[in-house]
C-alpha positions as CSV (number, residue, x, y, z in Angstrom):
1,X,-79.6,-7.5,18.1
2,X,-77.1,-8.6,15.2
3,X,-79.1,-7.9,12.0
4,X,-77.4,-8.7,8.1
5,X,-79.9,-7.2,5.5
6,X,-78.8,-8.4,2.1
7,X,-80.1,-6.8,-0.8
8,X,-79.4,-6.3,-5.1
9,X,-80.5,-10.0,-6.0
10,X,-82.5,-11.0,-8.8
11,X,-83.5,-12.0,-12.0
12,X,-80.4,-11.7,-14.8
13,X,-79.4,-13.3,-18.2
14,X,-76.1,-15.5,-18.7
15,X,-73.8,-13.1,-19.2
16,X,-74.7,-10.4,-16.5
17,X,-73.9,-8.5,-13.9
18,X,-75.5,-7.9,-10.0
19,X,-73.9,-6.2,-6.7
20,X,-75.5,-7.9,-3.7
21,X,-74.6,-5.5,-0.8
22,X,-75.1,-6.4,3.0
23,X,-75.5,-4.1,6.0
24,X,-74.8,-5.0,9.2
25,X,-76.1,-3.5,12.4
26,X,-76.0,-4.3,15.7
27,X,-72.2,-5.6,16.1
28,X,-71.0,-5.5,19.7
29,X,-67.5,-4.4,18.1
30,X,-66.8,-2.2,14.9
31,X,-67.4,-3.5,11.8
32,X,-64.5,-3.1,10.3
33,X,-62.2,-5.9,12.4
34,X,-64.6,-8.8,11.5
35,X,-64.5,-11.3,8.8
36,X,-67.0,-10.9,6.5
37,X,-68.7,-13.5,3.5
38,X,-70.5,-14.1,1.5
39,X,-72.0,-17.7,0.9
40,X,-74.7,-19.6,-1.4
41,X,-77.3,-22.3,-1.3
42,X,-79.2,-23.9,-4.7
43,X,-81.1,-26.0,-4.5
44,X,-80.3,-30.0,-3.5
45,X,-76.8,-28.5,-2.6
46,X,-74.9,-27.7,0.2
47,X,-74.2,-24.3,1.1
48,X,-71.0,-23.2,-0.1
49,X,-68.5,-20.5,0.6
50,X,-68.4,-17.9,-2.2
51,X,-65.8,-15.6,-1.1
52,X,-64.2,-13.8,2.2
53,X,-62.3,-10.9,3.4
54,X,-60.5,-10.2,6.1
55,X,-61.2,-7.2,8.8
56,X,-59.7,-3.9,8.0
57,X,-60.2,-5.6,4.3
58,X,-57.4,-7.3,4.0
59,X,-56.9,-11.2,3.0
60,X,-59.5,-12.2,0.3
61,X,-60.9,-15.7,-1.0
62,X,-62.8,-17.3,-3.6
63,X,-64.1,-20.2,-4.5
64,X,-62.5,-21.4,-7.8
65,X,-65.9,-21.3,-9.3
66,X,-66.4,-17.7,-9.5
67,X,-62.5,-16.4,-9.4
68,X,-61.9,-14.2,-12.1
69,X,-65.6,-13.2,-12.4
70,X,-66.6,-12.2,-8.6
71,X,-65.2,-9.4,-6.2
72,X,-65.7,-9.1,-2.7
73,X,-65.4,-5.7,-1.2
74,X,-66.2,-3.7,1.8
75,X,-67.2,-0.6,3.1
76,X,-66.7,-0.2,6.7
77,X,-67.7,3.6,6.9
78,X,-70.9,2.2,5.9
79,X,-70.8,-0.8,7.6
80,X,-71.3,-2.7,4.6
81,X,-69.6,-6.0,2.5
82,X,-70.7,-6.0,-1.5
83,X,-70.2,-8.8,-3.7
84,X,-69.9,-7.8,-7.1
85,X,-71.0,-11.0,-9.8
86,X,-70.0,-10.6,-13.7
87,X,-69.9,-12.8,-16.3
88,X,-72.8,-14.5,-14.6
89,X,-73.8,-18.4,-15.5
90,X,-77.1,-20.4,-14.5
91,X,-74.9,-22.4,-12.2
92,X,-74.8,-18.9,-10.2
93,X,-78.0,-19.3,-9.3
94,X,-78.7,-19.9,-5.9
95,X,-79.5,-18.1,-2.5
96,X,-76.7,-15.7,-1.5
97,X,-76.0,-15.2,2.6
98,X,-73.9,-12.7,4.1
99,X,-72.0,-14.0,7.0
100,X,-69.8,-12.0,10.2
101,X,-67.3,-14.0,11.8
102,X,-65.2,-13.1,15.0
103,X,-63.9,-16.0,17.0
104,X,-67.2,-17.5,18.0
105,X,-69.0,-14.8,17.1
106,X,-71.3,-15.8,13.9
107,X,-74.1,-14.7,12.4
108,X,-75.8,-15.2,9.3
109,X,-78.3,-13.1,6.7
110,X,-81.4,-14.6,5.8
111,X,-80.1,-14.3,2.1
112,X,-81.1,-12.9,-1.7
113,X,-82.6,-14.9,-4.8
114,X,-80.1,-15.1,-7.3
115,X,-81.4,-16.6,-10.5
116,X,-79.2,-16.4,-13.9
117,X,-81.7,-17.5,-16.7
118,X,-82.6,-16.5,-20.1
C-alpha cells in the first residue's frame, strides 16, 4: 500500500526555521516521475496548496504567501520531498500534508503540527 510519512513539525518562534521531510513508499511507479506537494490546513480554513514540484524535480510552485521564505525540494534516491520553512510567521501555523500526484493517481499524508508561536 501507498504510505506518505511526514515528519520535522513542531513547535517554533516567529522568526524560525523547520524542514518537514516526507517518505513515500509503496508507489506502483518510481518516485521520481510523480508530482509531489506539499499542502496545509489551520484551523476554520480550507486546505491550501503550499508548494509543488514537478517529477524528475523540475517545475516548481508557491503559494504567494510563503515565496521568498519556503523551498520545496526532493530527493528521489531516497524517495523523499522536503519542505524547507524560514522566516516563519504564526499565520504558518497549520497542519502540513504531503501529497503524490500522477494522473489519477493521488494520495495524501496524514500530516505534521506546525505551530509558529512565541
Amino acid at each position: 500500500q501507498v504510505q506518505l510519512v511526514e515528519s520535522g513539525g513542531g513547535l517554533v518562534q516567529p522568526g524560525g526555521s523547520l524542514r518537514l521531510s516526507c517518505a513515500a513508499s509503496g508507489l506502483t511507479f518510481a518516485f521520481s516521475i510523480y508530482t509531489m506537494g506539499w499542502y496545509r490546513q489551520a484551523p476554520g480554513k480550507q486546505r491550501e496548496l503550499v508548494a509543488s514540484i514537478g517529477s524528475f524535480g523540475g517545475t516548481t510552485n508557491y503559494a504567494d504567501s510563503v515565496k521568498g521564505r519556503f523551498t520545496i525540494s526532493r530527493d528521489n534516491a531516497k524517495n523523499t520531498v522536503y519542505l524547507q520553512m524560514n522566516s516563519l510567521k504564526p499565520d504558518d501555523t497549520a497542519v502540513y500534508y504531503c501529497r503524490t500526484q500522477l494522473k489519477s493517481y493521488d494520495y495524501w499524508g496524514q500530516g505534521t503540527q506546525v505551530t509558529v508561536s512565541s
